[in-house]
C-alpha positions in Angstrom: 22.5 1.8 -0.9 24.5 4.4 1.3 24.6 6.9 -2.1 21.1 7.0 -2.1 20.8 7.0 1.6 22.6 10.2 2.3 20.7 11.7 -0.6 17.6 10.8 1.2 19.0 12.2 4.2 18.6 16.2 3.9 19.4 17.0 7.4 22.1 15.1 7.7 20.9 13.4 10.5 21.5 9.7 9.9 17.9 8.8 9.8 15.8 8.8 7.3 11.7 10.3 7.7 8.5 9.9 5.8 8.7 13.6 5.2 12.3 12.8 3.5 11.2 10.0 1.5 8.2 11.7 0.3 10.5 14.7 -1.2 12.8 12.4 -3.2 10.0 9.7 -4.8 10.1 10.9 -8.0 13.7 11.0 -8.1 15.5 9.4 -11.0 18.1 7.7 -8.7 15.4 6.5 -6.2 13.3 5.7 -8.9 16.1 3.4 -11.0 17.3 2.3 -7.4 13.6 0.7 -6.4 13.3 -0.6 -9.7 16.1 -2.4 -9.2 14.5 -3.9 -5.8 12.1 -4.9 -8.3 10.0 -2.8 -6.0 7.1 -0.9 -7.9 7.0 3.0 -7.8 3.4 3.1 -6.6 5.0 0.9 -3.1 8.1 2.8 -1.9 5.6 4.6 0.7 4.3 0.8 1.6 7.7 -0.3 1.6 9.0 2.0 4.2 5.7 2.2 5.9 6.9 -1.1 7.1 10.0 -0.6 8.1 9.1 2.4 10.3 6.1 1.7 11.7 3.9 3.4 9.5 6.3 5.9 8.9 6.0 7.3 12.8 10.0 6.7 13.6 12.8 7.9 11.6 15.0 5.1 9.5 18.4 4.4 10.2 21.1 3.1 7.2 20.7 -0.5 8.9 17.1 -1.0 9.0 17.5 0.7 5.3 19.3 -1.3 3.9 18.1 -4.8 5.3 14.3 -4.3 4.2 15.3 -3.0 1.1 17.2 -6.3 0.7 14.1 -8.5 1.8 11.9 -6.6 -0.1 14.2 -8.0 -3.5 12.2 -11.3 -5.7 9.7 -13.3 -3.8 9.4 -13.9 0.4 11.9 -16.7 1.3 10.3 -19.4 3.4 12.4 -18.4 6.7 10.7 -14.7 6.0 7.3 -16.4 6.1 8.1 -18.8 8.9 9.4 -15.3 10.6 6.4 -13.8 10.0 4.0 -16.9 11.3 6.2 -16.9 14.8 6.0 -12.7 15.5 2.6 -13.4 14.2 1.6 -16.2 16.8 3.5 -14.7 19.2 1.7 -10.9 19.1 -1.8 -13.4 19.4 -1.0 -15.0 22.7 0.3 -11.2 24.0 -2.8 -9.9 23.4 -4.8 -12.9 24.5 -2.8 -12.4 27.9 -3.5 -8.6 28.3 -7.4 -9.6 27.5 -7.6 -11.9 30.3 -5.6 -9.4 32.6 -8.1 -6.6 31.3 -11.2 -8.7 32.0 -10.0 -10.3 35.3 -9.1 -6.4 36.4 -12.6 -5.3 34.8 -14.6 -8.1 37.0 -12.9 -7.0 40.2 -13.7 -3.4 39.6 -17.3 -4.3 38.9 -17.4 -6.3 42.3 -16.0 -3.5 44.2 -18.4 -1.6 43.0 -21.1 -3.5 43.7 -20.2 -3.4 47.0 -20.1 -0.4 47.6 -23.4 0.9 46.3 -24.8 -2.2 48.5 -22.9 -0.4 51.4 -24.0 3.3 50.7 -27.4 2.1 50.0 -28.0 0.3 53.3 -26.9 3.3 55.3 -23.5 2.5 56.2 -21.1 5.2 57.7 -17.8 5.9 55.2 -15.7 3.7 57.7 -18.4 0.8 57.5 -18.0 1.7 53.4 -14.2 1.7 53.4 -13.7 -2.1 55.1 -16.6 -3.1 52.7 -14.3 -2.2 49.7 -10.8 -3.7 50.8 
């Protein structure tokens, strides 16, 4: 793995990018090495897609090196069960951050509504300003 790693790596950097990768797919070593992943030439950009988020951060040896290992013969049932809990997890964090947004939104809207009710009867801006707190 580390062989083809620092290949990978042209500016010595320690990480490896998308921009990298890209330059290398047709490769014979990376090529015989993903083969050997039993991972299909037409995937390697999927494959470290994943690992990088989409390919927007830079790879390190590590992070390398582990997904190329999970990525070898089928999904265990502790990667699926791994998968179910960030899954179920990442659901109830945004169902959270909905409720905060809509809670915020509905308080918004009220203060709003005040005011225009204050501005509309003719209030002075101190009259406005105790209105909206």
């Amino acid at each position: 793995f580390k062989e083809l790693y620092a290949k990978l790596d042209d500016d010595a950097s320690g990480d490896i990018s998308m921009a990298e990768l890209c330059k290398h797919l047709h490769d014979a070593d990376m090529l015989a090495f993903m083969e050997s992943l039993e991972i299909d030439a037409s995937d390697i950009k999927h494959f470290f897609a994943a690992i990088s988020q989409d390919g927007e951060l830079s790879v390190d040896v590590e992070t390398f090196v582990v997904g190329c290992m999970k990525c070898k013969g089928n999904a265990k049932s502790m990667d699926l069960l791994s998968l179910c809990h960030s899954h179920r997890k990442l659901g109830h964090r945004f169902r959270s951050w909905e409720r905060r947004c809509s809670d915020e939104f509905a308080r918004l809207q009220a203060s709003m509504d005040r005011l225009c009710r204050a501005a509309c009867s003719g209030q002075d801006a101190a009259q406005v300003r105790s209105v909206t707190t």
